[in-house]
Biopython code that builds the backbone (N, CA, C, O; Angstrom):
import numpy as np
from Bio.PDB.StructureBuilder import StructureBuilder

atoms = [
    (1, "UNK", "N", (0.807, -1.186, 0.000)),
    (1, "UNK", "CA", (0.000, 0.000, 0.000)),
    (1, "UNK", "C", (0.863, 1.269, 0.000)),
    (1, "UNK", "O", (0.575, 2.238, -0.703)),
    (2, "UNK", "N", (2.102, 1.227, 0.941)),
    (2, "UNK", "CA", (2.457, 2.653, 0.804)),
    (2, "UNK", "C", (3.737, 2.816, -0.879)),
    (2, "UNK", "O", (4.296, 3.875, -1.166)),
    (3, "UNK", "N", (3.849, 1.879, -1.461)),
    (3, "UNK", "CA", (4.000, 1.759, -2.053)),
    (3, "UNK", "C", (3.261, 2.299, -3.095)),
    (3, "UNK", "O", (3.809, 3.266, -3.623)),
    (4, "UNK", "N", (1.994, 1.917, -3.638)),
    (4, "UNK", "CA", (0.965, 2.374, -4.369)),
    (4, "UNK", "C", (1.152, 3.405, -4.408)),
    (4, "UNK", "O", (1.717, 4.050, -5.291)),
    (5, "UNK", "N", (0.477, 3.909, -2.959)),
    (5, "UNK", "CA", (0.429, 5.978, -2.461)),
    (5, "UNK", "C", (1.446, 6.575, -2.891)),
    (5, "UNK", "O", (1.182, 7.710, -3.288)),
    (6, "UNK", "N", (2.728, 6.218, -2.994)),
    (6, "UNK", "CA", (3.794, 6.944, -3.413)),
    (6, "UNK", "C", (3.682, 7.241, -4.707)),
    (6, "UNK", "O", (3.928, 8.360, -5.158)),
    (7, "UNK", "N", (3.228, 6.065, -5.525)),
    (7, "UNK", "CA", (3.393, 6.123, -6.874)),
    (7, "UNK", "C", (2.352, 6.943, -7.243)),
    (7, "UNK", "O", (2.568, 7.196, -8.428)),
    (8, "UNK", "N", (1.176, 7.594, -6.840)),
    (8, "UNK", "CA", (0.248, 7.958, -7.449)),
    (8, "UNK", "C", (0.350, 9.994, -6.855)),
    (8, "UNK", "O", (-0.431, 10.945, -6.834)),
    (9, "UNK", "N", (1.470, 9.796, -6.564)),
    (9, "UNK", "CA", (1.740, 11.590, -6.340)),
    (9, "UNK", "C", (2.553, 11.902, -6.208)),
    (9, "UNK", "O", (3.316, 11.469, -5.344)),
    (10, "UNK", "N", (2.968, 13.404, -7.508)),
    (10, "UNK", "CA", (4.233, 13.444, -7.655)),
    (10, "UNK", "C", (5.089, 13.677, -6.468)),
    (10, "UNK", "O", (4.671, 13.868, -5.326)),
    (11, "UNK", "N", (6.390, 13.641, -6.864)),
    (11, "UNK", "CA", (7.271, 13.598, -5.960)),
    (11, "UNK", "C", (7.520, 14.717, -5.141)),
    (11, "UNK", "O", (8.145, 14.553, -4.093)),
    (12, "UNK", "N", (6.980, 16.212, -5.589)),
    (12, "UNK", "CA", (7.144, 17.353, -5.188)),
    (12, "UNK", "C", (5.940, 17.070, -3.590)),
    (12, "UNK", "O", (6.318, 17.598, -2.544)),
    (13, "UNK", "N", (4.941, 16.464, -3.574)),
    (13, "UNK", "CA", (4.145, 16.809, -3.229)),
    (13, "UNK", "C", (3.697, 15.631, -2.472)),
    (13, "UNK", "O", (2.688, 15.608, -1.767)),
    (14, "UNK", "N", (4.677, 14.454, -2.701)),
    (14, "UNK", "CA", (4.155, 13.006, -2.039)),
    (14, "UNK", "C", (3.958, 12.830, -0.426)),
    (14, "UNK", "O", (3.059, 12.177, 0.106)),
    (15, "UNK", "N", (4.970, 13.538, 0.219)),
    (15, "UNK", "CA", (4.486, 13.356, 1.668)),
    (15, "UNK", "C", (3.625, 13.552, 1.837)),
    (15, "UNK", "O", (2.882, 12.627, 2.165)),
    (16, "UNK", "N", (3.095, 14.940, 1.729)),
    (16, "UNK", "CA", (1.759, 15.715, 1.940)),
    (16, "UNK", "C", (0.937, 15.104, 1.875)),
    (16, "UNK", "O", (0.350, 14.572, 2.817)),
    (17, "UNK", "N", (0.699, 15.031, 0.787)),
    (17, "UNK", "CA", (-0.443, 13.436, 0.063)),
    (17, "UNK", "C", (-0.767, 12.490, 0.811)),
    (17, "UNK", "O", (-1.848, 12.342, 1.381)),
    (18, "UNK", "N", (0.511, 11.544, 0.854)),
    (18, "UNK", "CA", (0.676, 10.243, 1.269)),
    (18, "UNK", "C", (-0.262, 10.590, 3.433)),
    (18, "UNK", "O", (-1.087, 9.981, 4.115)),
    (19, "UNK", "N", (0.630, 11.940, 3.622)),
    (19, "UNK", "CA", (0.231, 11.471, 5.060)),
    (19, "UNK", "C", (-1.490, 12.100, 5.359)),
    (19, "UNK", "O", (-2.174, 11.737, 6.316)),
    (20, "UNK", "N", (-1.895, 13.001, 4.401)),
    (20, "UNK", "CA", (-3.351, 13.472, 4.519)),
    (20, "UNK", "C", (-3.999, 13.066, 4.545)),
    (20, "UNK", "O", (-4.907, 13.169, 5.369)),
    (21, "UNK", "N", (-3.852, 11.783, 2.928)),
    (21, "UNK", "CA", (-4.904, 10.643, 2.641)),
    (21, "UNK", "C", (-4.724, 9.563, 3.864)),
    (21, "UNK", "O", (-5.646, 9.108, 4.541)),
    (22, "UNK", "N", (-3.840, 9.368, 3.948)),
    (22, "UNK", "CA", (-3.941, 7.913, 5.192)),
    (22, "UNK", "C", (-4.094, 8.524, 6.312)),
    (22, "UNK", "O", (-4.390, 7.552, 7.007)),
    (23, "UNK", "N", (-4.119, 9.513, 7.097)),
    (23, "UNK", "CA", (-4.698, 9.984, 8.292)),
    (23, "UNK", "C", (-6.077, 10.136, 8.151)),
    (23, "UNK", "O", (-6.961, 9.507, 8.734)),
    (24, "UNK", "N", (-6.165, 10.879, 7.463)),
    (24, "UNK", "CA", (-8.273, 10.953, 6.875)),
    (24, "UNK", "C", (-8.709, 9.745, 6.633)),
    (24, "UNK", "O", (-9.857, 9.413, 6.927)),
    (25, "UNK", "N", (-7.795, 8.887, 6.030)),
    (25, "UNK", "CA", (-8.573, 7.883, 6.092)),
    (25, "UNK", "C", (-8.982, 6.911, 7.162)),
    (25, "UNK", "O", (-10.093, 6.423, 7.371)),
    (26, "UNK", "N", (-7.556, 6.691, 7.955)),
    (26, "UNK", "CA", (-8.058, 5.836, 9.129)),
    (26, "UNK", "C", (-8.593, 6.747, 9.841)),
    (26, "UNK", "O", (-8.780, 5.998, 10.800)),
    (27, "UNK", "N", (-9.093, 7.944, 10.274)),
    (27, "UNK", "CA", (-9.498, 8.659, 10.972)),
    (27, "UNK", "C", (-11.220, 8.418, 11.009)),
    (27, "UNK", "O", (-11.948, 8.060, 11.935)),
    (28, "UNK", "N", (-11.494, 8.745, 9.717)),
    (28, "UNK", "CA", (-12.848, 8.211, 9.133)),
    (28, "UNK", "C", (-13.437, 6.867, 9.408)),
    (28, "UNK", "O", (-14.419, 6.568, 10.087)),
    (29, "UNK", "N", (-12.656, 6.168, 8.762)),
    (29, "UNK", "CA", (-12.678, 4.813, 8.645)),
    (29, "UNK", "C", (-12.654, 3.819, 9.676)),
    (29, "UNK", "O", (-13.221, 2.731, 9.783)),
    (30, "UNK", "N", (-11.793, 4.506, 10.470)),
    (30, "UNK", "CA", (-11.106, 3.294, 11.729)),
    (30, "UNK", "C", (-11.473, 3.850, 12.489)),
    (30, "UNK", "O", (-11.512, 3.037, 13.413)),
    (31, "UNK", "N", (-12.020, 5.266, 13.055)),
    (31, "UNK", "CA", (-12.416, 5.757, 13.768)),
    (31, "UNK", "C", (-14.066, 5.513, 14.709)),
    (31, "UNK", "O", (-14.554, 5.555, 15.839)),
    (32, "UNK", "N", (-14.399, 5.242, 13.242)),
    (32, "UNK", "CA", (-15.775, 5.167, 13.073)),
    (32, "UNK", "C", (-16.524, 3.708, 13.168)),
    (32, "UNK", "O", (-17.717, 3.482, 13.375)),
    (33, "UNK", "N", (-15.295, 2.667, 12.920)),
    (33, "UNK", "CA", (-15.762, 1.334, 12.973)),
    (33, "UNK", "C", (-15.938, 0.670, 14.188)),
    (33, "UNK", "O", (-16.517, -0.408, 14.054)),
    (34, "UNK", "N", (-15.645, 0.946, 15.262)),
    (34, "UNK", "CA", (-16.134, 0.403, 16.461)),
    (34, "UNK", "C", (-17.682, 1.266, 16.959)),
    (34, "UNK", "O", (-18.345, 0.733, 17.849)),
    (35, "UNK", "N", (-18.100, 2.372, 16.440)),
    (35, "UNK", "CA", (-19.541, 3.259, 16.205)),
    (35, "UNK", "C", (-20.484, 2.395, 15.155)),
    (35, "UNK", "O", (-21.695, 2.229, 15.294)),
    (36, "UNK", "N", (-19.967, 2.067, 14.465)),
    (36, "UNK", "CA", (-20.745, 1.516, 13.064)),
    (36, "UNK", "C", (-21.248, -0.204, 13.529)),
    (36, "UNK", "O", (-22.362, -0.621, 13.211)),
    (37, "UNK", "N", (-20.192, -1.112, 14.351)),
    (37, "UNK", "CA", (-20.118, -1.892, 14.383)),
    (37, "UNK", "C", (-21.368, -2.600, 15.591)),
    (37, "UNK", "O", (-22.071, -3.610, 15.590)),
    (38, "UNK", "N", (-21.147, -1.381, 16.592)),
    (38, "UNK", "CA", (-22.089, -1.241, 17.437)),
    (38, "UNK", "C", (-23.827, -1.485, 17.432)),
    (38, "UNK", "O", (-24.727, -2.272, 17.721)),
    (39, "UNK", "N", (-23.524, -0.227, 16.895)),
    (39, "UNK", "CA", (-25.023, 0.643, 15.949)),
    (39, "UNK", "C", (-25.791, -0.400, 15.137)),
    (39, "UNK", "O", (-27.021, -0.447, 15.169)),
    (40, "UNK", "N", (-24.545, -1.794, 13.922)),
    (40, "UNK", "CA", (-25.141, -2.814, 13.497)),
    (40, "UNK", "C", (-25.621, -3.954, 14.514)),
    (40, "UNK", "O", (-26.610, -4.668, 14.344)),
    (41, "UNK", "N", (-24.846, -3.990, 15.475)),
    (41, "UNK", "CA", (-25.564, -5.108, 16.271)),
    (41, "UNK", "C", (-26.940, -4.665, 17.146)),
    (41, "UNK", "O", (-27.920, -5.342, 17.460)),
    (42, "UNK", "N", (-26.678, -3.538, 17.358)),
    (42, "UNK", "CA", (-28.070, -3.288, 18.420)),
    (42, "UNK", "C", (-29.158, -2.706, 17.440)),
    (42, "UNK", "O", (-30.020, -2.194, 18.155)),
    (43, "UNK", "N", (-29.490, -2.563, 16.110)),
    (43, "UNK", "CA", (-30.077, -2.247, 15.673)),
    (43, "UNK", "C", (-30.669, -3.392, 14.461)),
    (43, "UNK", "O", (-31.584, -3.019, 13.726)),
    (44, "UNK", "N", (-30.117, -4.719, 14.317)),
    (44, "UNK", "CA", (-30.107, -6.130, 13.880)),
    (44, "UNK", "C", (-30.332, -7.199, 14.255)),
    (44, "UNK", "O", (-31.062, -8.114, 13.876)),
    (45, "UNK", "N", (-29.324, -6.973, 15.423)),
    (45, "UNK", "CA", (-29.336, -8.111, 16.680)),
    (45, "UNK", "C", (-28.714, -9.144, 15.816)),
    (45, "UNK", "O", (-28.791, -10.280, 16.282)),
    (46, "UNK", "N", (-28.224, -9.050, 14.875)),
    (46, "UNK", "CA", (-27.540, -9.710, 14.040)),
    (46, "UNK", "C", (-26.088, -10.484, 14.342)),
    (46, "UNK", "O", (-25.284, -10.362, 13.418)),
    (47, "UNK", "N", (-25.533, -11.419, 15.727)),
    (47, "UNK", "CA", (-24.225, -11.396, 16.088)),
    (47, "UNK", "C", (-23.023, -11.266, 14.484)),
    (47, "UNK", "O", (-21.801, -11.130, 14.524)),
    (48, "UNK", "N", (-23.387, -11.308, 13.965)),
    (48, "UNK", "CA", (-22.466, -11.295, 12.196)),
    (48, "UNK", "C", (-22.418, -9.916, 11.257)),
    (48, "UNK", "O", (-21.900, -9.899, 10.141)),
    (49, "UNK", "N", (-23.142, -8.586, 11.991)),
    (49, "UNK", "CA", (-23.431, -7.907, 11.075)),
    (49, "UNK", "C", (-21.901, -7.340, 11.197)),
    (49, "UNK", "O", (-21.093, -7.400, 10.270)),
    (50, "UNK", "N", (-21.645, -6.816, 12.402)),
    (50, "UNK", "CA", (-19.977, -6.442, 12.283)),
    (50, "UNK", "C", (-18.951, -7.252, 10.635)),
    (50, "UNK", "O", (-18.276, -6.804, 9.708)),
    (51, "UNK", "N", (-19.312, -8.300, 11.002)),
    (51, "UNK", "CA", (-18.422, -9.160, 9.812)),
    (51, "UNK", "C", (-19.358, -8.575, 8.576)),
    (51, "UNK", "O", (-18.577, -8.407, 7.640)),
    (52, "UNK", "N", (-20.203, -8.333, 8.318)),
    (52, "UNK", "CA", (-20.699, -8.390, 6.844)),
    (52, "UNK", "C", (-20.721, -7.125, 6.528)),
    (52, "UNK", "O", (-21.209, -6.752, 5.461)),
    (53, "UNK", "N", (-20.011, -5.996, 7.726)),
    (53, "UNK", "CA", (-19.737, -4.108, 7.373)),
    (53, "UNK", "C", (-18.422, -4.738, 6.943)),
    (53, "UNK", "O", (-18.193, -4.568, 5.746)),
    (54, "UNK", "N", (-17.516, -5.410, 7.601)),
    (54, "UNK", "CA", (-15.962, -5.721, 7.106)),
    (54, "UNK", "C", (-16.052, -6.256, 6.029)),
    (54, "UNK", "O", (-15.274, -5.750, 5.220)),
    (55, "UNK", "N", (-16.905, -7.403, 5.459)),
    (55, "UNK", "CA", (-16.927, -7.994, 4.144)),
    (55, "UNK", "C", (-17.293, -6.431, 3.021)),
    (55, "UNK", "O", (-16.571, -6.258, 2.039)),
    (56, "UNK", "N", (-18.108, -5.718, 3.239)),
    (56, "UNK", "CA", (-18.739, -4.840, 2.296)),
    (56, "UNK", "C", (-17.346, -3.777, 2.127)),
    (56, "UNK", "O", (-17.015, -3.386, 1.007)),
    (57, "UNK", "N", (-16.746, -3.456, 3.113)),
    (57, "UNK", "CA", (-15.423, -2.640, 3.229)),
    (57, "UNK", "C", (-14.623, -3.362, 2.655)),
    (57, "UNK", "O", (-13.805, -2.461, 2.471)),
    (58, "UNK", "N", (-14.107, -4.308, 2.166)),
    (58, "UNK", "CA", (-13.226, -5.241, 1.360)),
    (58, "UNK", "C", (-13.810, -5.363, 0.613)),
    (58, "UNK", "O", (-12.963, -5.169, -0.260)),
    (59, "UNK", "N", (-14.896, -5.595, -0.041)),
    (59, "UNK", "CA", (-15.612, -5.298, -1.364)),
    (59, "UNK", "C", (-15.133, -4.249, -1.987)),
    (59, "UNK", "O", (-14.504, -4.322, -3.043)),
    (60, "UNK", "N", (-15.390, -3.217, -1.391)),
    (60, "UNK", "CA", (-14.483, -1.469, -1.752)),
    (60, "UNK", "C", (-13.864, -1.553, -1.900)),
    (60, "UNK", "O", (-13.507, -1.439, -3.072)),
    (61, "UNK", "N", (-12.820, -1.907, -0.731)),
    (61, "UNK", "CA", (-11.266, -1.301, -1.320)),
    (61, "UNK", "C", (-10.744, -2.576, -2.423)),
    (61, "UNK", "O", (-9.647, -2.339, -2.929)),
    (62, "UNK", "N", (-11.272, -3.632, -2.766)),
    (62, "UNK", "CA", (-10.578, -4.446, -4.035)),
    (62, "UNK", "C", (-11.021, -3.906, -4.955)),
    (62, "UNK", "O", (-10.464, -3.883, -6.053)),
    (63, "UNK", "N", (-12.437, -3.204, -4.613)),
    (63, "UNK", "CA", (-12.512, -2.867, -6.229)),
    (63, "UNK", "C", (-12.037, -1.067, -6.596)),
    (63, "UNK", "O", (-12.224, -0.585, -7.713)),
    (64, "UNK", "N", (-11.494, -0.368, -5.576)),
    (64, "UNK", "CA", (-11.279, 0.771, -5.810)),
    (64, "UNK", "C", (-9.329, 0.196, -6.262)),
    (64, "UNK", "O", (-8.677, 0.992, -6.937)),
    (65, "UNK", "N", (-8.835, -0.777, -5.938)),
    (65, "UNK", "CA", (-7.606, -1.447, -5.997)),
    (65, "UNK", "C", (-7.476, -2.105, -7.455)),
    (65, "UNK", "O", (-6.452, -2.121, -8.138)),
    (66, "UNK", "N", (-8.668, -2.619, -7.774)),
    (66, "UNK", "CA", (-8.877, -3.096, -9.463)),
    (66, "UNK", "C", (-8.582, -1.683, -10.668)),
    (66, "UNK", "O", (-7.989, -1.652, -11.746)),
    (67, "UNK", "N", (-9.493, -0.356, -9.664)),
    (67, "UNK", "CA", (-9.818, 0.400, -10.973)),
    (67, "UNK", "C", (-8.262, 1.431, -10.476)),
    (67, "UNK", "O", (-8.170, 2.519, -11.045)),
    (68, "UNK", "N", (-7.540, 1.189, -9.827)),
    (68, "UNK", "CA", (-6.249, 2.165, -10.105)),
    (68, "UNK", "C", (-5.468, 2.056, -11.578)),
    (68, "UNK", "O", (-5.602, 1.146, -12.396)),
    (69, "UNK", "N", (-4.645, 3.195, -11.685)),
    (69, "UNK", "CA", (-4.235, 2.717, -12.822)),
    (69, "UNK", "C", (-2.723, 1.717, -13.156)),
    (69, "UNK", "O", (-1.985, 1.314, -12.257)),
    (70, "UNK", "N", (-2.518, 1.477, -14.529)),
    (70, "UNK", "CA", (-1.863, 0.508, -14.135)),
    (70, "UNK", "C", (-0.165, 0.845, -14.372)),
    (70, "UNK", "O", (0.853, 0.188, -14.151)),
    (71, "UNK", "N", (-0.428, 2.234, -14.945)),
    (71, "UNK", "CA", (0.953, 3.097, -15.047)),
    (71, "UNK", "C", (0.695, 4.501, -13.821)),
    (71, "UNK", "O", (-0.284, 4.850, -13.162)),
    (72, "UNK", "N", (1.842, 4.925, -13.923)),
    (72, "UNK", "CA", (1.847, 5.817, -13.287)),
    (72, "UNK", "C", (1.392, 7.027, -14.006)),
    (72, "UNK", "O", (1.590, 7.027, -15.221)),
    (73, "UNK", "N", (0.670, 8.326, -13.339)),
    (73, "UNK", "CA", (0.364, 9.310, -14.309)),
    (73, "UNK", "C", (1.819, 10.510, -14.869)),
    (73, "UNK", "O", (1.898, 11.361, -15.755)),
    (74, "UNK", "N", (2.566, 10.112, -14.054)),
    (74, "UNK", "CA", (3.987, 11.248, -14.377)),
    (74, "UNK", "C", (5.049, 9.959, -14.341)),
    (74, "UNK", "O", (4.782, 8.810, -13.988)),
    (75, "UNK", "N", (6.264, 10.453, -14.785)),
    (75, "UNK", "CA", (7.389, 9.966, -14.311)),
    (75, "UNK", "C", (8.361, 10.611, -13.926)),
    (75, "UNK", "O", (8.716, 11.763, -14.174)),
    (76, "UNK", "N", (8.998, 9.431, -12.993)),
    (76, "UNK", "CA", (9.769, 9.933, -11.689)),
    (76, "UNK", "C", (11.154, 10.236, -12.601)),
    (76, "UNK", "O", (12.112, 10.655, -11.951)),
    (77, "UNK", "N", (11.276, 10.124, -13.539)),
    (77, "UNK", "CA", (12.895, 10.475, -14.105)),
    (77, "UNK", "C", (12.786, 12.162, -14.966)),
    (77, "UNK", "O", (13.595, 13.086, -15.055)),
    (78, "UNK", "N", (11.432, 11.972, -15.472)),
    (78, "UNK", "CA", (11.548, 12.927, -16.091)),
    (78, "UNK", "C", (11.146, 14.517, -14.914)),
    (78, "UNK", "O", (11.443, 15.682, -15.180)),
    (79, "UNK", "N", (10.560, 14.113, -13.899)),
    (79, "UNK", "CA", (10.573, 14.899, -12.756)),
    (79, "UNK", "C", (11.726, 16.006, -11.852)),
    (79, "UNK", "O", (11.860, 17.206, -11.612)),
    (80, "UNK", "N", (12.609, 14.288, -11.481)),
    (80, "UNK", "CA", (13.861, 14.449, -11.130)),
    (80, "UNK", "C", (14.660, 15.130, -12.230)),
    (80, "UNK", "O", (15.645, 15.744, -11.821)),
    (81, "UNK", "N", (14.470, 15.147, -13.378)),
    (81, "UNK", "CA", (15.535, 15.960, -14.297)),
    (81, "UNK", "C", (15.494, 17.549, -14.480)),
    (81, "UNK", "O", (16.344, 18.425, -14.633)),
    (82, "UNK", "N", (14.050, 17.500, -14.388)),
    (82, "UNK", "CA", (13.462, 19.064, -14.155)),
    (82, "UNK", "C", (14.421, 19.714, -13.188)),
    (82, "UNK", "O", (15.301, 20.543, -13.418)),
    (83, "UNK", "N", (14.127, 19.264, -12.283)),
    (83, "UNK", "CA", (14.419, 19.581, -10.669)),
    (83, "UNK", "C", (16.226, 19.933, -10.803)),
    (83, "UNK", "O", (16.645, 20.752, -9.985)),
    (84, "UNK", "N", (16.814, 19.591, -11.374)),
    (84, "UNK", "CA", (18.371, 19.476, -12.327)),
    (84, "UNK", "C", (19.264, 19.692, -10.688)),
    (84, "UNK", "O", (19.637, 20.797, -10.292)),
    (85, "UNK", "N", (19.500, 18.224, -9.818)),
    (85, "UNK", "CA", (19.770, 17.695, -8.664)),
    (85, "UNK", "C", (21.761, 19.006, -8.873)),
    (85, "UNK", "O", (22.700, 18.251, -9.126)),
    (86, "UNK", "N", (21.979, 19.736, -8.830)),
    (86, "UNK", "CA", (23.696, 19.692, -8.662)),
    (86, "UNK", "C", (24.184, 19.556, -7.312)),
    (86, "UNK", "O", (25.395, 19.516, -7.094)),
]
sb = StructureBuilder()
sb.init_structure("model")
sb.init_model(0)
sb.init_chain("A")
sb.init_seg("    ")
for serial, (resi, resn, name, xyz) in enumerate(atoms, 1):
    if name == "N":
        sb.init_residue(resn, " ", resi, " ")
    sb.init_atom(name, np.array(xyz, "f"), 0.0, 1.0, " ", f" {name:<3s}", serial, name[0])
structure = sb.get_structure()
């Protein structure tokens, strides 16, 4: 994963990126899942609904993981050359 994140923002700008999106995200996400998880059982009575919010959340992220792309949108050489390292 942090792999991915790197690749998908340029280099000028990748920390930033990298640490905004993954803080917002578990913030949101992970924050919220012991609220969500709750909320499904006492409102179901369902002992499994917890598991079937985690199944539907892995549904997502494989398929938001399918539709990335499969090149990068810039490249890192022609970036770095700009930048003209002396």
């Amino acid at each position: 994963m942090p792999a991915t994140m790197a690749e998908l923002a340029p280099w000028r700008v990748r920390c930033t990126v990298m640490s905004v999106a993954y803080n917002l995200g578990v913030a949101l996400l992970g924050g919220c899942t012991p609220l969500v998880a709750t909320w499904l059982l006492a409102s179901t009575g369902w002992a499994l609904a917890p598991a079937a919010y985690l199944a539907g959340a892995a549904t997502l992220s494989f398929a938001g993981a399918w539709l990335l792309p499969k090149t990068p949108a810039h490249r890192l050489t022609k970036e770095f050359e700009s930048a003209r390292f002396r």
